[in-house]
C-alpha positions as CSV (number, residue, x, y, z in Angstrom):
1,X,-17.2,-25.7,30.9
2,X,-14.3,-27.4,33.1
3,X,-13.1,-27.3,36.3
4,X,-10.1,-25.5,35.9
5,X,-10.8,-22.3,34.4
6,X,-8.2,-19.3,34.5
7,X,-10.9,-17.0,37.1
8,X,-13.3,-18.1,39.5
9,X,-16.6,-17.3,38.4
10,X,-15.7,-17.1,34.4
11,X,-17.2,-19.2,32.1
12,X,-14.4,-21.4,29.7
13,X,-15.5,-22.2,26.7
14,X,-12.2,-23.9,25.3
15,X,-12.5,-27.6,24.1
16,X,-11.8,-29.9,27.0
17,X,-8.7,-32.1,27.0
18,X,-10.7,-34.9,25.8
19,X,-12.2,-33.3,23.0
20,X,-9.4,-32.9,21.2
21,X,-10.1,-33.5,17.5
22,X,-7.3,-36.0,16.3
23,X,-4.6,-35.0,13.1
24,X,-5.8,-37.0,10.2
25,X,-3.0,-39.9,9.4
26,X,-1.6,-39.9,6.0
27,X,-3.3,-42.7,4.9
28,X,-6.7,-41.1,5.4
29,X,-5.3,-37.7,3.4
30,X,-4.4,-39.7,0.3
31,X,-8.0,-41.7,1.1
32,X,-9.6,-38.1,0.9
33,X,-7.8,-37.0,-1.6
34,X,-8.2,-39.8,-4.2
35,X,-11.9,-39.7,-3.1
36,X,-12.5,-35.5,-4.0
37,X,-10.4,-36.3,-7.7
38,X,-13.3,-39.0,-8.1
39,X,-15.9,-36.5,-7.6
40,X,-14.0,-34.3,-10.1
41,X,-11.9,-31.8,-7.5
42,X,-8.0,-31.4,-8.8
43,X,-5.7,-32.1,-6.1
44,X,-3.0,-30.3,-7.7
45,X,-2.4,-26.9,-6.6
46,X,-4.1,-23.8,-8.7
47,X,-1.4,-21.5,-10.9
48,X,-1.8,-17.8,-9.6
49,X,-4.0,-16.0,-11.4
50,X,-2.4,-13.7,-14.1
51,X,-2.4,-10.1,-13.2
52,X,-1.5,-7.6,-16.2
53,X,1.3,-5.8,-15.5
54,X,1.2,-1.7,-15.2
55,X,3.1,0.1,-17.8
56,X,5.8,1.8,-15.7
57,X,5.9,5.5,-15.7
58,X,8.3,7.4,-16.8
59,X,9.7,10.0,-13.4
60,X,9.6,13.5,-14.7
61,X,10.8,15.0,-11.4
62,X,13.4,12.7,-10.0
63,X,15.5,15.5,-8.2
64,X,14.8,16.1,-4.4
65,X,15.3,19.6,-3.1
66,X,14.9,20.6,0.4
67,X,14.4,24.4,0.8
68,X,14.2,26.0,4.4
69,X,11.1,28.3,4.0
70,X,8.4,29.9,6.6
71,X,5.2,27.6,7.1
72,X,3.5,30.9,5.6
73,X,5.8,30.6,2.0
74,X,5.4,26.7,2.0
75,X,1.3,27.1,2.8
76,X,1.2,29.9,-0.1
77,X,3.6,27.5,-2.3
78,X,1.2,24.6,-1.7
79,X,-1.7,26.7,-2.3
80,X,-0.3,28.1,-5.5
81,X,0.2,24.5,-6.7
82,X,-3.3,23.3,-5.5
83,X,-4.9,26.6,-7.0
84,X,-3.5,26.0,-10.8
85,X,-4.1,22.0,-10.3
86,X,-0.2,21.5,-10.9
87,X,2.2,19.3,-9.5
88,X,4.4,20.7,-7.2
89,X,7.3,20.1,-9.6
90,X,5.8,21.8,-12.2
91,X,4.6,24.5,-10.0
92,X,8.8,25.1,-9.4
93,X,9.5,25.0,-13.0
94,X,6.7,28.0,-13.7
95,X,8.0,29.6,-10.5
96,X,11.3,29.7,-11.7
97,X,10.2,30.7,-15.1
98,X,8.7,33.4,-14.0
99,X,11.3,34.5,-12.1
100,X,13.5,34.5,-14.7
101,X,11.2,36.3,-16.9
102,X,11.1,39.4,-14.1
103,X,15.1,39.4,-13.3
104,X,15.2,39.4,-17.6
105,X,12.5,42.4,-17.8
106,X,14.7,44.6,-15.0
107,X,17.8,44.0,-16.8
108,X,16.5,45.4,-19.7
109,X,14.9,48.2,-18.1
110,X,18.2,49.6,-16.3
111,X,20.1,49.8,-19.7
């Protein structure tokens, strides 16, 4: 502990002025480093390890739609999605299956 600390009544742990640990010259680096090579350490810097690349996926639903909607129709959307274990882009494309399916059956039903 010095003298000069920051607050009165703190302990300073910090290295003192005079204990600063000196920069090694570039002498003693290439001293070092012939020294590790001898001893069977490559100075040379590592290649990056290889990482296998990930087979891109092809994007099925690539078309954003935003639809205003009630929290209660978008928590029952979600649900219906969650409950059949679909995506939420398939879930739309059964939705509107259906849909069609219904408008097709009432058509037929008024002629």
């Amino acid at each position: 502990m010095n003298d000069t600390t920051a607050r009165p009544g703190l302990a300073n742990f910090a290295l003192d002025d005079d204990d600063d640990i000196p920069i090694p010259t570039p002498e003693q680096r290439q001293r070092a480093k012939q020294g590790g090579e001898r001893l069977g350490f490559k100075s040379e810097p590592a290649e990056p390890a290889k990482r296998p690349t990930a087979s891109t996926r092809e994007a099925v639903y690539t078309a954003n739609f935003h639809i205003r909607t009630t929290p209660e129709d978008r928590e029952r959307y979600d649900d219906f999605a969650y409950r059949h274990r679909v995506k939420k882009g398939e879930a739309m494309t059964l939705l509107l299956t259906l849909a069609e399916e219904a408008e097709a059956a009432r058509a037929a039903k008024k002629k």
